[in-house]
C-alpha positions in Angstrom: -14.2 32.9 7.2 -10.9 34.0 6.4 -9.6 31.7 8.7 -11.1 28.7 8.0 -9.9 29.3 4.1 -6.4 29.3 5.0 -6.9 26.1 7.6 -8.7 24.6 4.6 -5.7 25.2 2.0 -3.7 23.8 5.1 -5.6 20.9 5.8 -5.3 19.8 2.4 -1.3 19.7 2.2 -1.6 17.5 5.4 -4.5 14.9 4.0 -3.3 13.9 0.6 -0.3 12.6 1.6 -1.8 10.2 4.0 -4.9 9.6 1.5 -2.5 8.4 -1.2 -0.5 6.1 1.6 -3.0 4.4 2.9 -5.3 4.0 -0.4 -1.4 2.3 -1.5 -1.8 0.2 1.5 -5.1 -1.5 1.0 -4.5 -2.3 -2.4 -4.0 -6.2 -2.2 -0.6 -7.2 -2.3 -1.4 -9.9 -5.3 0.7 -12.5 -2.8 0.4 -14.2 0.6 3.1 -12.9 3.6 0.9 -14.6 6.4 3.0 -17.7 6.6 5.8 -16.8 3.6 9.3 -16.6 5.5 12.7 -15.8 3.3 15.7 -18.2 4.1 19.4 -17.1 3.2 21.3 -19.9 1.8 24.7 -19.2 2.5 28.3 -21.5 1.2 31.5 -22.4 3.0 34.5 -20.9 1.3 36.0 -23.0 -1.0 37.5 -23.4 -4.2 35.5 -25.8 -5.3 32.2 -24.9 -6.5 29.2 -26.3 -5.0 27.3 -29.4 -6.4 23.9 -28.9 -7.6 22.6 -32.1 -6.5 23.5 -30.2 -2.9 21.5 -27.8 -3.4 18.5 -29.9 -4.6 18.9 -32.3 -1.3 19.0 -29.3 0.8 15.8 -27.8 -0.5 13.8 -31.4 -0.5 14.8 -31.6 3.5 13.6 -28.2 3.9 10.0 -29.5 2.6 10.2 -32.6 4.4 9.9 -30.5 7.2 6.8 -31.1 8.9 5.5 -27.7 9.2 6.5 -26.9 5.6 3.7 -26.7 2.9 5.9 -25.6 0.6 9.6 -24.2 -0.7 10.9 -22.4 -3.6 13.9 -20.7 -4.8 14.9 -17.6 -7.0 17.4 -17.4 -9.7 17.7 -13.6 -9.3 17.6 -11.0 -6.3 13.9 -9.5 -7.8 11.2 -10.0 -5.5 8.1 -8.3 -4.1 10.1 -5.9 -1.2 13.9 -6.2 -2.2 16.3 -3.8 -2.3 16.0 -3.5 -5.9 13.8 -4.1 -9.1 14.7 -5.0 -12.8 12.7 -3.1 -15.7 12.3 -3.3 -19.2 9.9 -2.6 -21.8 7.2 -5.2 -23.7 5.4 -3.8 -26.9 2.4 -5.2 -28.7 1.1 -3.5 -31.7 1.7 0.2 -31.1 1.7 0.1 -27.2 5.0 -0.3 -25.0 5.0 -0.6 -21.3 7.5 -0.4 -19.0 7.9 -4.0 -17.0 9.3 -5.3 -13.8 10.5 -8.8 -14.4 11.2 -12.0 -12.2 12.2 -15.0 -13.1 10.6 -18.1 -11.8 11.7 -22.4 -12.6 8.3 -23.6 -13.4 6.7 -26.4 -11.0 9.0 -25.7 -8.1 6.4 -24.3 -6.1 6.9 -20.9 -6.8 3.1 -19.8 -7.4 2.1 -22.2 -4.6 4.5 -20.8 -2.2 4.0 -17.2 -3.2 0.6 -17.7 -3.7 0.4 -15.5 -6.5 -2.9 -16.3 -8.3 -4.3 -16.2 -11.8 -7.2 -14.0 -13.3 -8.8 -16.5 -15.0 -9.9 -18.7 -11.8 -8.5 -16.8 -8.9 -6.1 -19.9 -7.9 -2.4 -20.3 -7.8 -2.9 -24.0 -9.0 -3.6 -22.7 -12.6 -0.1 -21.1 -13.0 1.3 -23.6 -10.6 0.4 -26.4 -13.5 0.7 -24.4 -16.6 2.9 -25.6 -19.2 5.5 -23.4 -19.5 8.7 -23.5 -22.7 11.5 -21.8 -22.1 11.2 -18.2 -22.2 7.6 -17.9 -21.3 5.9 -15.5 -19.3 3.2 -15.2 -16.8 2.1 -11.1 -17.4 0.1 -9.2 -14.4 -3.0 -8.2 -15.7 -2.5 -4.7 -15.3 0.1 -4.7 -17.9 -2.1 -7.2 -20.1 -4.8 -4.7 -20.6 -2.1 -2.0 -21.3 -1.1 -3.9 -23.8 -3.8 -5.2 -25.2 -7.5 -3.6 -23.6 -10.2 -5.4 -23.6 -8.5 -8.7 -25.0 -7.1 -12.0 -23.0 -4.0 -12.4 -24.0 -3.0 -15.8 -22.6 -1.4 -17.3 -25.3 -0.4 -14.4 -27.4 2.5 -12.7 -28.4 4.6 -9.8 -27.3 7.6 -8.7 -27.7 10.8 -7.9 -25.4 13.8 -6.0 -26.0 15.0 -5.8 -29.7 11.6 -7.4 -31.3 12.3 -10.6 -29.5 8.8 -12.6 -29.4 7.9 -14.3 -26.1 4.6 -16.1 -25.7 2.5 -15.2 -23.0 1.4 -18.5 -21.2 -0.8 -16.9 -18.2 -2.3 -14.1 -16.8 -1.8 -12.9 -13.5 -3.2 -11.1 -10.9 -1.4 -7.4 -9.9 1.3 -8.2 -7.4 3.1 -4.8 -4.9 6.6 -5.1 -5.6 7.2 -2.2 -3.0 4.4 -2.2 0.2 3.9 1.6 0.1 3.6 1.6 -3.8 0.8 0.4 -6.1 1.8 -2.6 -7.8 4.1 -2.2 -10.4 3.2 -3.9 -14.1 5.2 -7.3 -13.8 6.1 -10.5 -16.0 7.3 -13.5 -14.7 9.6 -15.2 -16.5 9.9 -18.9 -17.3 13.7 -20.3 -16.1 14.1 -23.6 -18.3 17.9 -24.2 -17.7 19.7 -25.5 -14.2 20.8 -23.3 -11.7 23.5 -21.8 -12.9 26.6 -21.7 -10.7 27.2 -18.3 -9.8 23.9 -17.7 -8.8 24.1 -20.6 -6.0 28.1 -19.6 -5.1 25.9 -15.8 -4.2 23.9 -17.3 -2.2 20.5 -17.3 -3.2 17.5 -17.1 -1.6 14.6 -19.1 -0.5 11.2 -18.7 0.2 9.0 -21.7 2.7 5.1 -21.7 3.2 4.1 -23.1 6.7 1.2 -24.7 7.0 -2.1 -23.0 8.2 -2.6 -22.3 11.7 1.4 -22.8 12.3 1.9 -20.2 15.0 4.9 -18.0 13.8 6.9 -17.3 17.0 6.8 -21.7 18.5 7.9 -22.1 14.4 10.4 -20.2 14.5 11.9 -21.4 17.9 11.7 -25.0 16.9 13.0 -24.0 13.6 16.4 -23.0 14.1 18.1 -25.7 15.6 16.1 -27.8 12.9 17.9 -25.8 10.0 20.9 -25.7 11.9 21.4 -29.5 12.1 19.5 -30.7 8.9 19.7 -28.1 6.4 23.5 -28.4 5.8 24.4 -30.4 2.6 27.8 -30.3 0.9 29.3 -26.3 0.8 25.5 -25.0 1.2 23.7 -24.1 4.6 20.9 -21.6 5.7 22.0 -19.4 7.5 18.8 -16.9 8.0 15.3 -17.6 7.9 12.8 -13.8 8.5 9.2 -14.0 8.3 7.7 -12.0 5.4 6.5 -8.9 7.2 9.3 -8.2 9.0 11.3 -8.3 5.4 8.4 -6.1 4.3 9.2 -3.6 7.1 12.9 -3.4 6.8 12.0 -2.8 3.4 10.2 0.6 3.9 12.7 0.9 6.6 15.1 1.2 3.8 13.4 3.1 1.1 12.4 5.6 3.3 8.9 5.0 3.2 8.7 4.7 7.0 10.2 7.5 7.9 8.5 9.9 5.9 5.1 7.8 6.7 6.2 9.0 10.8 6.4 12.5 9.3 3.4 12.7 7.4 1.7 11.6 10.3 3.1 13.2 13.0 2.1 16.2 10.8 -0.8 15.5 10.6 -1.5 14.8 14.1 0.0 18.1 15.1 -2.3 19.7 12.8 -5.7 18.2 13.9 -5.1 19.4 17.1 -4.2 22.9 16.6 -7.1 22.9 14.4 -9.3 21.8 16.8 -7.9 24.3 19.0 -7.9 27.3 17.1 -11.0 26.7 15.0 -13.1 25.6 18.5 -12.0 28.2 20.5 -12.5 31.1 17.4 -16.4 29.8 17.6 -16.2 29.3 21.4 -15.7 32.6 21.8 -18.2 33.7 19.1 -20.9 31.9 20.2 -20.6 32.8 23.7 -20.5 36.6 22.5 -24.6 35.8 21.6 -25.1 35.3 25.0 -27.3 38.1 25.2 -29.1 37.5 21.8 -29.8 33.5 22.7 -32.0 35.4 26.2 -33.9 37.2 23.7 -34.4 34.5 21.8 -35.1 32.4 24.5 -37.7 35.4 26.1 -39.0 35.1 22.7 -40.0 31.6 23.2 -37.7 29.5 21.3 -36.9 26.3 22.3 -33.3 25.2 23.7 -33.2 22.5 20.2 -34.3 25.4 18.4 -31.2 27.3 19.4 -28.7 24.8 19.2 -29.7 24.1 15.6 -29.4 27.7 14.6 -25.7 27.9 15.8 -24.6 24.8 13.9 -26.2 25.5 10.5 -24.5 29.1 11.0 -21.4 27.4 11.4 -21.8 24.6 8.5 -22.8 27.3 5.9 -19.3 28.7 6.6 -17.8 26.1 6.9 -18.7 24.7 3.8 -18.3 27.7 1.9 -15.0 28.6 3.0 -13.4 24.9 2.6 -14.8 25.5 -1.4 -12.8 28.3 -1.2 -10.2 27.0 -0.5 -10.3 24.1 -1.9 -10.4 25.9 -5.5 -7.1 27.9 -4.4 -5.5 24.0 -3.9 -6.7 23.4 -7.5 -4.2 25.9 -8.6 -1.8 23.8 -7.1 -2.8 20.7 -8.1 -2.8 21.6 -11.7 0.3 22.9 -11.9 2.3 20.5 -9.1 0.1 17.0 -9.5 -0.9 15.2 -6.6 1.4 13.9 -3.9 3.8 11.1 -4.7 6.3 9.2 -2.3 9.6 10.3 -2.3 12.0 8.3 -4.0 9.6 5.9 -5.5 8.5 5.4 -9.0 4.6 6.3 -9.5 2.2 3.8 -10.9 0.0 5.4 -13.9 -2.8 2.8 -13.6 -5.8 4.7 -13.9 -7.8 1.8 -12.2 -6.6 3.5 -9.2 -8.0 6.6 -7.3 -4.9 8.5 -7.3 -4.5 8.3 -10.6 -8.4 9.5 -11.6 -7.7 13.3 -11.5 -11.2 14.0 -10.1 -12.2 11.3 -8.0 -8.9 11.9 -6.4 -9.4 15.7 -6.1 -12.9 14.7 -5.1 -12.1 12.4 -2.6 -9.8 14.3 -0.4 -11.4 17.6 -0.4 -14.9 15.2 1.3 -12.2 13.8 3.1 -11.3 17.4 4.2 -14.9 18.8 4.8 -15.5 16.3 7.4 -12.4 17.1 9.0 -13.4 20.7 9.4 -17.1 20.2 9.9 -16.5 17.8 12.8 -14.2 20.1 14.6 -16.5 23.1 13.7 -19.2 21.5 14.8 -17.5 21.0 18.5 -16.4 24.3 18.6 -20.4 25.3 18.4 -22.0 22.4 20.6 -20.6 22.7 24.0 -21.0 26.4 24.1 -24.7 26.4 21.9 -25.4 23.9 24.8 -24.5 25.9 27.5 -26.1 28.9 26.5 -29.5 27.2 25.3 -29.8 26.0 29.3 -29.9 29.7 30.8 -32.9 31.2 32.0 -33.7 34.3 29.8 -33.2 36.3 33.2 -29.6 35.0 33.4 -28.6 35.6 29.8 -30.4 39.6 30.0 -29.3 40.6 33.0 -26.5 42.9 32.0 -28.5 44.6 29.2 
């Protein structure tokens, strides 16, 4: 029993890590990668600056393309999975919340290409063909109902920065900024004026939708000596196009996500496997130490079922009272520590989410380990319960 306390305590050090990653994981993204791919637009050195109508040319070929549903471009490097995000705070009333922020030039295709879609039907068409002034917002609704609970606030005010009122002209739903995080509260924010200059001499970035059913590796084959001959206007040229999901990988790759994922998991791993090993082979060894008092059992009449049935309820009482144990002796921990968060990244505090319910989360993971240990207890008693309920009563009595 003692044993299987500590293993518990263990077991739970190994399991909420990976509970809280993968819950992160199958949160939607709030966006489309299937068939998103990022394109570097790139400038010849020159003094000159580059014309705009360039610019414009070049991204009208690129959705001339035949495969192309759609294009967009960004005035800023903020993006679900770049290197970096932009926060500030919005305030209605007496409630502030801290807000990621991109910026978007209404009906370019940004909503389409992204396909980022609204609450109110579920489509990206809705924010595609909102009207939008200069200056106004498109708000997640996670941060919406931090704001204001309970309420739609399309069309309302809040307020940015130093009391600055900004109208809010849709609500959206929750979009990941990072892949291994929940999604962040974000506002989307409504680019009247041209592109300025210095954001095309940077080299800004693109985004293309193929069509459906465009298969990714023939596109991408045909692609580049497509973009290499047509999508060269003036100063400007692509030089890079990436399917989403790679850019999505390199981005854990760079926040560290991945490699502490590996570790987690190799952890884990490691840990299954020595605690099927020591935990089956403690009640291998016990069981098969009955061996005498299954033959009198057996001499006694009961049947082989019988037997087996005994050995595992035996084993899940203690079981289950030991991973109580020491799941209460986590508890300490928990209170005082918090759950686990990945290093390096901001937490969410939505408390629509599991891992931010302080029960259910506690809740979940300790089921989560009790069927860990139950299954592997439950081996440890079968194959040598089975063995022993097969002897003849002679066999198992023969030394006593």
């Amino acid at each position: 029993m003692l044993e299987l306390i500590v293993i518990a305590v263990v077991c739970w050090m190994v399991v909420d890590p990976l509970f809280v990653i993968y819950y992160n994981r199958s949160i939607p993204d709030g966006y489309e990668s299937e068939g998103l791919y990022r394109l570097q637009l790139s400038t010849v050195p020159s003094k000159e600056q580059g014309k705009q109508a360039d610019f414009f040319q070049l991204l009208e070929r690129l959705r001339s393309h035949a495969q192309i549903e759609s294009a967009t471009y960004l005035v800023n490097g903020n993006y679900p999975c770049a290197r970096g995000n932009s926060f500030n705070n919005l305030s209605r009333d007496t409630m502030s919340v801290r807000v990621a922020f991109m910026y978007f030039v209404p009906h370019t295709d940004f909503f389409k290409t992204w396909r980022i879609r609204s609450v109110k039907d579920g489509t990206w068409e809705t924010l595609e063909n909102t009207t939008y002034l200069s200056n106004d917002i498109v708000l997640t609704s996670d941060a919406a109902d931090c704001l204001s609970p309970g309420k739609d606030l399309t069309g309302g005010e809040v307020y940015a920065g130093s009391n600055t009122a900004v109208r809010v002209a849709a609500v959206a739903q929750p979009v990941k900024m990072k892949n291994c995080m929940q999604p962040f509260y974000l506002r989307f924010i409504a680019w009247q004026d041209t592109v300025p200059h210095w954001v095309l001499e940077s080299g800004t970035t693109l985004f293309a939708r193929t069509r459906p059913g465009v298969s990714e590796s023939r596109f991408i084959e045909e692609f580049i000596p497509w973009m290499e001959e047509h999508l060269v206007v003036g100063r400007f040229f692509v030089s890079k196009i990436e399917p989403f999901h790679k850019v999505s990988e390199q981005s854990d790759l760079k926040e560290g996500a991945t490699s502490e994922i590996r570790i987690k998991k190799a952890l884990c791993y490691f840990f299954l496997v020595n605690l099927f090993l020591g935990i089956s082979g403690t009640f291998w060894l016990s069981t098969r130490t009955r061996r005498e008092e299954m033959g009198v059992r057996l001499s006694y009449g009961a049947s082989a079922w019988k037997i087996r049935l005994m050995l595992l309820s035996e084993a899940s009482v203690l079981t289950t009272f030991s991973v109580i144990m020491g799941c209460l002796i986590y508890f300490q921990w928990i209170v005082r520590e918090g759950f686990y968060v990945l290093a390096g990244m901001a937490p969410s505090d939505d408390s629509r989410y599991i891992t931010h319910q302080f029960w259910t989360h506690f809740l979940v993971v300790s089921g989560i380990v009790y069927v860990i240990m139950l299954v592997v207890t439950w081996i440890g008693v079968w194959i040598p319960a089975h063995n022993i309920s097969k002897i003849s009563p002679v066999t198992a009595l023969k030394d006593e």
